[in-house]
C-alpha positions in Angstrom: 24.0 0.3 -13.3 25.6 -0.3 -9.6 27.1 2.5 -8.4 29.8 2.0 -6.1 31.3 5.0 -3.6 35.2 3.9 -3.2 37.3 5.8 0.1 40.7 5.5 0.2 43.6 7.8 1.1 45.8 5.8 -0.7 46.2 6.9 -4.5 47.2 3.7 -6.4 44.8 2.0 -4.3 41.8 4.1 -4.9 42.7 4.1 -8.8 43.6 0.5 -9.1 40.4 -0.6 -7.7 38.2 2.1 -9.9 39.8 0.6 -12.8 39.7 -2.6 -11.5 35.8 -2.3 -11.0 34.6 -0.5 -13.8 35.5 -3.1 -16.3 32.6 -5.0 -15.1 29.9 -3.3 -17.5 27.3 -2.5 -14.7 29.9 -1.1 -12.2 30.3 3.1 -12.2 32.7 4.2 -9.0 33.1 7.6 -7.6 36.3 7.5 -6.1 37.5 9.7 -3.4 40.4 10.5 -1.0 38.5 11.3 2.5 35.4 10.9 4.8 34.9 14.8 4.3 34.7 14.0 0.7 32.7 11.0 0.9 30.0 13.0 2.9 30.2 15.8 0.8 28.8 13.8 -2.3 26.6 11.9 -0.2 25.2 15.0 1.0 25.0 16.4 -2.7 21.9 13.4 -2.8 24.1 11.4 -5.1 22.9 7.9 -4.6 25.2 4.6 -4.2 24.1 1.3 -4.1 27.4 -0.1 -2.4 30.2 2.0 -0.9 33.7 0.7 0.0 35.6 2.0 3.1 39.3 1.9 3.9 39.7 1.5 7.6 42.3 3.4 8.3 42.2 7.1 7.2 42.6 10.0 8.4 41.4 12.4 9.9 38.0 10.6 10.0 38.7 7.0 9.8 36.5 3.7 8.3 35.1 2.9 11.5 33.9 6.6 11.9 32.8 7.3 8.3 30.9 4.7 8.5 28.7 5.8 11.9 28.3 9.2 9.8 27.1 7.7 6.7 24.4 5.4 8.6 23.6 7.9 10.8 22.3 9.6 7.4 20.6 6.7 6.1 20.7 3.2 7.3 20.3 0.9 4.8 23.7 2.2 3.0 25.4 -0.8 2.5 28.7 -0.4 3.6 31.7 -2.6 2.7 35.3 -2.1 5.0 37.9 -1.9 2.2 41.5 -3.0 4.0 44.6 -4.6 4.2 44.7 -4.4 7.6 43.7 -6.8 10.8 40.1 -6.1 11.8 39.8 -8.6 14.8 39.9 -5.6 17.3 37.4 -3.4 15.6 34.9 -5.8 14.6 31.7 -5.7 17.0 32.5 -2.1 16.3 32.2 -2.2 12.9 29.2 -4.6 13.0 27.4 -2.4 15.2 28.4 1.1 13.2 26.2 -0.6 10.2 28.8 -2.2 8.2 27.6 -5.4 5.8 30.6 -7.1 5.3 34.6 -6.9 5.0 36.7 -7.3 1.6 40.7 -7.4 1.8 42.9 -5.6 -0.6 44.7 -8.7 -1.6 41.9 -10.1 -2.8 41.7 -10.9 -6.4 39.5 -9.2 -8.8 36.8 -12.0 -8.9 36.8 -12.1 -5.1 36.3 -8.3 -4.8 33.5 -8.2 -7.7 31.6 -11.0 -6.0 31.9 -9.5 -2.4 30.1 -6.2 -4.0 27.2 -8.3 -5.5 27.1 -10.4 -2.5 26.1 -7.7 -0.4 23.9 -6.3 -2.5 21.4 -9.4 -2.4 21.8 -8.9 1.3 24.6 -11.3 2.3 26.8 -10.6 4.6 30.4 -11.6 4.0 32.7 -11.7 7.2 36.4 -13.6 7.1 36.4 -17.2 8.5 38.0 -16.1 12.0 35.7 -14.2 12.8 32.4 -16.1 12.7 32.4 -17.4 16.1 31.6 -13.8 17.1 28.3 -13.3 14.9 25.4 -13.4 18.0 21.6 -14.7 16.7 19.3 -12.2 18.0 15.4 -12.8 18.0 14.6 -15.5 16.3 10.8 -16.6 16.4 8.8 -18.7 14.0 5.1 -17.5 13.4 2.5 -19.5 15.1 0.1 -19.5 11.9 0.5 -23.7 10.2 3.3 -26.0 11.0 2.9 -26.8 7.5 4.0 -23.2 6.2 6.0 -21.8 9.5 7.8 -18.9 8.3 10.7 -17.3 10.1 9.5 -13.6 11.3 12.8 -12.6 12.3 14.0 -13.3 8.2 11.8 -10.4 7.5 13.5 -7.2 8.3 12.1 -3.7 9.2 13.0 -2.5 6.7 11.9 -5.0 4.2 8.3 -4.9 6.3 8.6 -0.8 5.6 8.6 -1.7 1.8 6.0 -4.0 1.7 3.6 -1.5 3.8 4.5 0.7 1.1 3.8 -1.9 -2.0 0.3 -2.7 -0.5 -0.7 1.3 -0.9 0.2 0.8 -4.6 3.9 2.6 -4.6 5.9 2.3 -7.6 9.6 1.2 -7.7 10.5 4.8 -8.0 8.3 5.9 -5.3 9.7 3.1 -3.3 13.3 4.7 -3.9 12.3 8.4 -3.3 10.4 7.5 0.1 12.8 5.2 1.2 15.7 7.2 0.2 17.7 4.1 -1.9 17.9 3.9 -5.9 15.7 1.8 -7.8 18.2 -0.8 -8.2 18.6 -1.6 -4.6 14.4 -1.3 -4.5 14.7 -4.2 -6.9 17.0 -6.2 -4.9 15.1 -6.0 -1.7 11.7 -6.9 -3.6 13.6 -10.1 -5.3 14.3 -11.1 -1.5 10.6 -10.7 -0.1 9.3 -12.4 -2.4 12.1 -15.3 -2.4 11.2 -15.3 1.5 7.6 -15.1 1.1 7.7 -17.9 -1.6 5.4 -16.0 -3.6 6.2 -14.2 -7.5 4.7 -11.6 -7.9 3.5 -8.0 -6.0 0.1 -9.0 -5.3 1.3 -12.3 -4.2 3.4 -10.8 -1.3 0.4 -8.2 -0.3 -1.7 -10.9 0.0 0.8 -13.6 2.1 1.9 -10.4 4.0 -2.1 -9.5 4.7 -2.2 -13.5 6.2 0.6 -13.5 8.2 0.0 -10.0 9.4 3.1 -8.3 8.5 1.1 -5.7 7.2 -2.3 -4.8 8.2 -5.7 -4.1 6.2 -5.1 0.2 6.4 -1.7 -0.3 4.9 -3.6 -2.1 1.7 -5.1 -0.6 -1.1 -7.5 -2.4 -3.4 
């Protein structure tokens, strides 16, 4: 099951799009009407695979809500939820930790896929706006020119997991250290091993071991 935060100040809104959502059979939304709120149940150590942000509330608005909720955990994957222009607030929003924008004119399909878009780590930003995106640090490892692999397409994060997968951690270990559910453990796993080209756990230890993403204390036989 995905389960989706909602924000919005805006009644119909909030309880269109919690309809709207939960007839997709994997989709459960908590809906609520402020930031205060939102942290509230975050707080409470519910956990949300995807949460959806109106940008302009009040007292605490989008922009704000969503330096408070990264500031408790990083890897929340925020989505801005609004009808509104976002051209002036963008490198904001970027930089505050958000992973992506969805209008609310766009059409059910649209708003479905921009939730499981971002989930498998994609990053969905409005045509306009692209020619702002910067390419930071990007290096190719010196190992083969046969099998060069991109070290800058392997997060932090995604490094942090597989440290943690070469000391034998279940999924559910995985979640509790890394403070994300089990679902959003799967997803990341699904995408080191799609970028490590390999199937299985011991697969990605092993790659991981060559290329030295992770080192021989951080395995265990």
């Amino acid at each position: 099951m995905t389960h989706i935060l909602l924000v919005d100040d805006h009644p119909s809104v909030r309880e269109g799009t919690k309809a709207i959502l939960e007839k997709e059979e994997d989709m459960e939304v908590t809906a609520v009407s402020s930031a205060v709120e939102a942290l509230e149940v975050v707080r409470s150590s519910q956990s949300f695979d995807v949460m959806l942000f109106d940008l302009n509330m009040t007292p605490i608005n989008g922009l704000e809500l969503t330096k408070r909720m990264s500031a408790i955990n990083s890897d929340f994957i925020i989505l801005i939820y609004t009808g509104y222009e976002i051209s002036p607030h963008f490198n904001l929003l970027v930089e505050a930790g958000v992973s992506g924008f969805v209008s609310k004119t766009a059409t059910r399909d649209q708003l479905v896929d921009a939730i499981r878009c971002s989930m498998r780590g994609e990053a969905l930003i409005p045509v306009p706006l692209l020619r702002q995106l910067r390419r930071n640090d990007v290096r190719l490892s010196t190992s083969s020119k046969d099998n060069q692999l991109e070290e800058a397409s392997i997060n932090d994060k995604e490094q942090e997991i597989l440290a943690e997968v070469a000391k034998g951690r279940s999924n559910r270990e995985l979640a509790q250290i890394l403070l994300m559910s089990q679902r959003t453990v799967e997803y990341n796993l699904t995408r080191i091993f799609a970028k490590l080209n390999v199937k299985s756990r011991a697969e990605a230890i092993a790659e991981a071991r060559r290329i030295g993403l992770i080192s021989d204390m951080d395995w265990t036989q």
